[in-house]
C-alpha positions in Angstrom: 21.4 4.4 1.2 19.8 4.7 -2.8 16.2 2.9 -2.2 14.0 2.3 -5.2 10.7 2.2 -4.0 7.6 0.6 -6.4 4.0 0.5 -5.7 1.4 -1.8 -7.9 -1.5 -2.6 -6.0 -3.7 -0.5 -7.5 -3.9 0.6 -11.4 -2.3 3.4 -10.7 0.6 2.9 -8.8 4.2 4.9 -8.5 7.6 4.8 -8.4 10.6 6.4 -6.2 14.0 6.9 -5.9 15.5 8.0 -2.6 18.8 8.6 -1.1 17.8 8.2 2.5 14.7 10.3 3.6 15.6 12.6 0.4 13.1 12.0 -2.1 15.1 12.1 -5.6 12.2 11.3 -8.0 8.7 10.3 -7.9 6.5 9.2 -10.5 3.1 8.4 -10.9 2.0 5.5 -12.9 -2.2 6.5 -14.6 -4.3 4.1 -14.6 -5.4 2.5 -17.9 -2.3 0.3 -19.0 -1.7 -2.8 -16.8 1.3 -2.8 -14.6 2.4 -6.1 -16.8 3.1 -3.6 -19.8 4.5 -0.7 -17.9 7.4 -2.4 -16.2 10.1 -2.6 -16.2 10.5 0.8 -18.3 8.8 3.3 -16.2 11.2 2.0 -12.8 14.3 2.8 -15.8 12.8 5.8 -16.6 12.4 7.1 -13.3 16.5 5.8 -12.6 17.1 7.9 -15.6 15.4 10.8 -14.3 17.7 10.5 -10.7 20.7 10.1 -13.0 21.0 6.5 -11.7 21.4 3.1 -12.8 20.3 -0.4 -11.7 23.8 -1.0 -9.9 23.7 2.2 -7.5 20.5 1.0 -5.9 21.0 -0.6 -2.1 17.6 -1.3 -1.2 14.6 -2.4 -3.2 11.4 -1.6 -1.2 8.1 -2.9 -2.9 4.0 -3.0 -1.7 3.3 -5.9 -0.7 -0.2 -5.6 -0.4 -3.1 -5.6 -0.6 -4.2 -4.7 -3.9 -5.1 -6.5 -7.2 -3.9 -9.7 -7.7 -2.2 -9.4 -10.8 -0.9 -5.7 -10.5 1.0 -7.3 -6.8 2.3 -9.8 -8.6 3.7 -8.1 -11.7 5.8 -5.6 -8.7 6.6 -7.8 -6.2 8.5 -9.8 -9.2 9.7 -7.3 -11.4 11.5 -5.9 -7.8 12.2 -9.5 -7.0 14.2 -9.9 -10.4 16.2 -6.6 -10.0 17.5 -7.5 -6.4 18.5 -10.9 -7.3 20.2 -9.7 -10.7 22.2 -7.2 -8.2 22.5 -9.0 -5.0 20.3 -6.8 -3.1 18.0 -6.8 0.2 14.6 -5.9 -0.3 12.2 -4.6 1.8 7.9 -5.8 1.8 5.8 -2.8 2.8 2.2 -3.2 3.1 0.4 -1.0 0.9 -2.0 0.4 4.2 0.8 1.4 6.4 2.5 3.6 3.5 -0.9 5.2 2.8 -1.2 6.0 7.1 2.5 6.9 6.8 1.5 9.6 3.9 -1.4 11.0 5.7 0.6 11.5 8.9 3.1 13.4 7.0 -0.1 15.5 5.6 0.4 18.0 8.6 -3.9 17.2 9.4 -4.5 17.7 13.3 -6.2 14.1 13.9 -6.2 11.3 16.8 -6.4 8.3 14.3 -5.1 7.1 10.4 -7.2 5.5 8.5 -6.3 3.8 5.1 -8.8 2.6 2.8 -8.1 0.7 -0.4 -11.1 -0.2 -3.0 -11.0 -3.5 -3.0 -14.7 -4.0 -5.4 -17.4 -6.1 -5.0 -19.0 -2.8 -2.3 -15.8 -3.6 -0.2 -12.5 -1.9 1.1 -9.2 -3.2 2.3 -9.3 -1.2 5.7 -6.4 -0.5 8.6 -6.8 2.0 11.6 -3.6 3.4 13.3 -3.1 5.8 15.7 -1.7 9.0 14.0 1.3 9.4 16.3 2.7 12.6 15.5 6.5 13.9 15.1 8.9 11.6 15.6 6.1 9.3 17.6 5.6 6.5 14.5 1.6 5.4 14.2 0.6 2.8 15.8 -1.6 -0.1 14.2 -4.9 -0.4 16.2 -7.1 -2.2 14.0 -4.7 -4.5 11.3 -5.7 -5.2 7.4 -9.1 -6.3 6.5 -11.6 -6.3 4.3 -15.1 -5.8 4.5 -18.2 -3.8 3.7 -17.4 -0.1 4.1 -20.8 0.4 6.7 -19.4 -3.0 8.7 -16.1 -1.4 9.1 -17.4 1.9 10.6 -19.6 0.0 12.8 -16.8 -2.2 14.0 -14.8 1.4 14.1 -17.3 3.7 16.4 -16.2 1.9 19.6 -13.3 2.8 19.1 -12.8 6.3 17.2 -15.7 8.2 20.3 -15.7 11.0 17.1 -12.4 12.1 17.8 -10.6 13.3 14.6 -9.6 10.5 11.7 -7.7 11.4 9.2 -9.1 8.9 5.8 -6.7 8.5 3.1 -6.6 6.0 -0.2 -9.0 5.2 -3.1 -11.5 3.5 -1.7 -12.2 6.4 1.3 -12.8 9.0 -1.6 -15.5 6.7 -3.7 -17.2 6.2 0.1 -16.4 9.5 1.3 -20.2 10.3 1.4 -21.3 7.5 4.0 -17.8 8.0 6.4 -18.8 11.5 6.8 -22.4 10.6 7.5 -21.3 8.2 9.9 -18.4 10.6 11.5 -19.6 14.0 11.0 -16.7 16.4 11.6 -14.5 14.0 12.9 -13.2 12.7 9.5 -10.6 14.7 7.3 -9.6 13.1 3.9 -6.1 13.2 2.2 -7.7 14.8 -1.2 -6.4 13.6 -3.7 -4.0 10.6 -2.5 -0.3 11.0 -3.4 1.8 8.3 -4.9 2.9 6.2 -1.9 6.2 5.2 -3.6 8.1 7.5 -1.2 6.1 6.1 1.5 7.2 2.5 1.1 10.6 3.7 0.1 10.8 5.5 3.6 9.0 2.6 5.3 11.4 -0.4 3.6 14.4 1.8 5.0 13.3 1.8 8.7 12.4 -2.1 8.0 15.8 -2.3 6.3 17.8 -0.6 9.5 16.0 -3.1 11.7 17.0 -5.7 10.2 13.7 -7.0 8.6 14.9 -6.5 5.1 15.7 -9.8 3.3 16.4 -11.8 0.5 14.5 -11.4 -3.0 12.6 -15.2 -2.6 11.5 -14.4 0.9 9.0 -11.0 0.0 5.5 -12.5 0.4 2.2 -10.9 -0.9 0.2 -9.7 1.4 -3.7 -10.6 0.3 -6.0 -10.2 2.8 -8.8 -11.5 0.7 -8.3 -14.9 -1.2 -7.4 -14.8 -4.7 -10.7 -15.0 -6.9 -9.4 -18.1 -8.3 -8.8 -20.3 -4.6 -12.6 -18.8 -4.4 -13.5 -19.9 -7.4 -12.1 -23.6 -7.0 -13.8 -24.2 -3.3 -17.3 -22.9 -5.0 -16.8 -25.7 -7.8 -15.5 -28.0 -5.0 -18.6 -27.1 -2.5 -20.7 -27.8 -6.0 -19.6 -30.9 -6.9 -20.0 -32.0 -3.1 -23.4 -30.9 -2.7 -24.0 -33.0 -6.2 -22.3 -36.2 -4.7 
């Protein structure tokens, strides 16, 4: 099965193109212009590079989230638009578990996966699996979040007992400092993070063989934190109450 995997949830994201577990191409998209301006052309480009085109793609697998609003958005429709166009499934792949699934495939010796996105504001979009290892898949022990990066370890030592975590994503290198104040030699990190296009290509085909891949309208975002502008909106609301 072809599978064009995207990934937009942060400003830089990436694209694949796989034929099964086979990695064809990958490609990085750097930071610096907005998703909105990139696509479609860098997913053609990267099609060009694999010597394919639109119609030879059988699965569309796309990061669902979380991530920045608008850069979700922008990837989950652009893939939505293609897979209609062509009549294809497509597969939602939360940006966390592709980021575990990458650092599991990092060869690091380590009890637990944990992802961590940047999500601003001092916080980070956070999931903890157990690494699993070989053909053993991780296993989700503590599911998205968000929260202050010292809150999460808190709510983390229980659990961890300083065996070894392997920390991968953005938001574990800018807190890198406090995690290994707070772990010690327990925590590894996945330096720099790869693209996780492959990963959510890979991931969307196991979804797709279990029959969780669907049609293009049914691919929801997955947020975790409430768009700034709901936010926004219940302040004013809350304002205007306190007023009446």
């Amino acid at each position: 099965m072809v599978i064009l995997a995207l990934d937009t949830t942060a400003p830089s994201g990436s694209v694949a193109v796989l034929r099964g577990d086979e990695l064809l191409v990958v490609r990085a998209l750097p930071a610096g212009v907005p998703h909105g301006r990139r696509l479609p052309g860098d997913i053609l480009e990267a099609l060009r590079a694999a010597g394919l085109g639109l119609a030879a793609i059988e699965l569309y697998a796309v990061a669902s989230g979380p991530g920045a609003f608008t850069g979700l958005r922008v990837g989950i429709a652009t893939m939505q638009g293609f897979a209609f166009a062509h009549r294809r499934p497509v597969a939602a792949v939360p940006a966390l578990e592709a980021l575990v699934e990458t650092a599991t495939r990092s060869g690091a010796d380590a009890t637990y996966a944990a992802a961590w996105m940047d999500a601003a504001r001092g916080e980070v979009f956070t999931a903890l699996y157990e690494a699993g290892g070989g053909t053993t898949a991780p296993v989700s022990i503590d599911p998205p979040a968000v929260g202050a990066p010292g809150a999460t370890l808190a709510r983390w030592r229980p659990i961890l007992r300083a065996r070894p975590v392997i920390f991968i994503g953005d938001g574990a290198l800018r807190y890198a400092a406090l995690i290994r104040e707070t772990m010690g030699a327990a925590a590894a990190f996945v330096e720099p993070t790869p693209p996780i296009a492959p990963a959510v290509g890979r991931l969307g085909l196991a979804r797709a063989a279990a029959g969780d891949a669907g049609p293009p309208h049914a691919v929801r975002p997955l947020y975790v934190r409430r768009p700034d502008a709901e936010l926004a909106r219940d302040r004013r609301a809350g304002e205007i109450a306190d007023r009446g």
